[in-house]
C-alpha positions in Angstrom: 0.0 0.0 0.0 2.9 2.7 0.7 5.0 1.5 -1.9 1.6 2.4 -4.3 1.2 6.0 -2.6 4.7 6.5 -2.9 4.6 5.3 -7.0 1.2 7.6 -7.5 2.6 10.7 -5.5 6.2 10.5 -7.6 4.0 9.7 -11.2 1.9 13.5 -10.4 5.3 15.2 -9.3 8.2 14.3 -11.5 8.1 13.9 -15.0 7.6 10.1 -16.4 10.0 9.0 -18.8 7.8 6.8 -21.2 9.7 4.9 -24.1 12.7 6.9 -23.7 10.8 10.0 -23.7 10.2 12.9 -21.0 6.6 13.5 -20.5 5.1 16.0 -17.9 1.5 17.3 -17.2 0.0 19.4 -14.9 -2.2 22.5 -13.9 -1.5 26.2 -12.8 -2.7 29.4 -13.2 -1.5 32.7 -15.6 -1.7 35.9 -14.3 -1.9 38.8 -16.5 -1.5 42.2 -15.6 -1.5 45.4 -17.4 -1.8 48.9 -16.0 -1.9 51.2 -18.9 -3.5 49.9 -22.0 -6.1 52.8 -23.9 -8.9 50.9 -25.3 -11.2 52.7 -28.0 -14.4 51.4 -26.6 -13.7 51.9 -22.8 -12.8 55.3 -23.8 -9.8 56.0 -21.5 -6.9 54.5 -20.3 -7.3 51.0 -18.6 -6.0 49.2 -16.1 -6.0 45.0 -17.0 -5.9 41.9 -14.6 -6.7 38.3 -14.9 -6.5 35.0 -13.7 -6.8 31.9 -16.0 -6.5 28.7 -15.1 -4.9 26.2 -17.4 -3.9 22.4 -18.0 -0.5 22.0 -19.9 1.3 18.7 -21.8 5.1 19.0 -22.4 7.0 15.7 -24.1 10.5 16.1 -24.6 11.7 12.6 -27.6 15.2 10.9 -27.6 16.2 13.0 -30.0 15.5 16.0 -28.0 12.8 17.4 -29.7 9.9 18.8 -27.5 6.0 19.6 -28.2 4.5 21.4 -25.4 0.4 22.7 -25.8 -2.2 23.6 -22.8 -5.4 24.1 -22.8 -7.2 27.2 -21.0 -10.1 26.9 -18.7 -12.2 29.2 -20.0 -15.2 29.3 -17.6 -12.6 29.5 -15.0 -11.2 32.7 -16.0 -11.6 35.7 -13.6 -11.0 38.9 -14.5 -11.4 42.6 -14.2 -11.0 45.9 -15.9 -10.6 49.1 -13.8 -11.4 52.5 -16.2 -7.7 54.5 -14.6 -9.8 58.5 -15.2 -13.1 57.0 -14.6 -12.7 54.6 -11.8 -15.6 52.5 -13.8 -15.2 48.7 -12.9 -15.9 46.1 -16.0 -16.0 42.7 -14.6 -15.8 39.4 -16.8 -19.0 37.7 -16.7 -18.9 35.3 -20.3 -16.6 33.6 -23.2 -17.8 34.4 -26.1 -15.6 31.2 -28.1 -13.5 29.2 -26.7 -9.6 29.8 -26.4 -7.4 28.3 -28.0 -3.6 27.8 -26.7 -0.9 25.7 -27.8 2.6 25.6 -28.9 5.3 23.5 -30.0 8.9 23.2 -29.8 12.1 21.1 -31.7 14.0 23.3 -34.4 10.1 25.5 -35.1 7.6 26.8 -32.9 4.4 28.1 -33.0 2.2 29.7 -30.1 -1.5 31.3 -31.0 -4.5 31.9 -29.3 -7.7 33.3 -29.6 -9.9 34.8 -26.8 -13.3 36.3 -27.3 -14.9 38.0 -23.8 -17.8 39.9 -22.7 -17.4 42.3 -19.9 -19.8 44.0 -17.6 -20.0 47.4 -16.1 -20.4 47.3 -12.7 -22.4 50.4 -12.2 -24.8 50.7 -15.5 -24.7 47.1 -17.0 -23.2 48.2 -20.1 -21.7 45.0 -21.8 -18.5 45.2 -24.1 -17.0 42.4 -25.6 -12.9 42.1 -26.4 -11.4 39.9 -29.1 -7.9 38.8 -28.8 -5.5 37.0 -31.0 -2.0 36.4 -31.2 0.2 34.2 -33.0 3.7 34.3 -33.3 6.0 31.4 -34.9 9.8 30.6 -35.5 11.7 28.5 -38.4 14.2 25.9 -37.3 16.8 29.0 -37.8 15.0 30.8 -34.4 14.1 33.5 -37.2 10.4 35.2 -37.0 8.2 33.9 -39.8 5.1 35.4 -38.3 4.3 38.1 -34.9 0.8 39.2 -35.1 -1.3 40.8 -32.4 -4.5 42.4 -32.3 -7.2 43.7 -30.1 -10.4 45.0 -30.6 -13.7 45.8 -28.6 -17.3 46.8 -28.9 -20.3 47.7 -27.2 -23.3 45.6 -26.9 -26.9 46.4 -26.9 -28.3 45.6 -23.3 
């Protein structure tokens, strides 16, 4: 029985090697903070936080190539937007579409994602949704093929 605890407690600590491979898995949480962004829609200058929960796969082959992806909980997510003139408070209340978040390693990578969020002023009700993306990638040379970002919101009828 303690050998067993002992096996199961080192299998969800330490990485498994698995066919002469490194495999790990897990859970934590990203924390994203941004004090000055101006957003068109909020009207001012913004201050940014969230929390977002997430599940992540790394395998690291023989040959030392790696692939690493996770996968955001979405409906976990909490998050907040503070208006810096203002003082208005947006708070996250829905995902829009789901996010998607992955990369991979070896001699190219890739990391994109896409987040879609509705936000809700804590004082009138006012709804405004943000759309993220983000995708950035490398060619076995560690040069840039691609770094695009953008960001964009709206207002929503109530």
């Amino acid at each position: 029985m303690k050998k067993t605890i002992l096996i199961a407690l080192l299998t969800l600590t330490f990485p498994i090697l698995y066919g002469g491979a490194v495999v790990d898995s897990g859970e934590a949480v990203f924390e994203v903070e941004n004090s000055e962004v101006y957003f068109d829609c909020f009207g001012e200058m913004i201050y940014t936080y969230m929390a977002v929960p997430y599940t992540y796969h790394y395998v690291e082959t023989p040959s030392g190539k790696t692939v690493y992806s996770e996968m955001w909980n979405v409906k976990g997510i909490v998050g907040v937007i503070i208006g810096l003139e203002s003082g208005r408070v947006w708070d996250r209340t829905d995902v829009v579409s789901p996010l998607i978040s992955r990369s991979s390693g070896g001699d190219n990578w890739m990391y994109m994602y896409t987040f879609k969020s509705v936000f809700v002023e804590q004082e009138t009700g006012a709804r405004t949704i943000v759309h993220e993306t983000y995708h950035i990638s490398a060619n076995a040379n560690g040069e840039l093929q691609v770094d695009k970002y953008s960001i964009n919101c709206k207002a929503l009828k109530n």
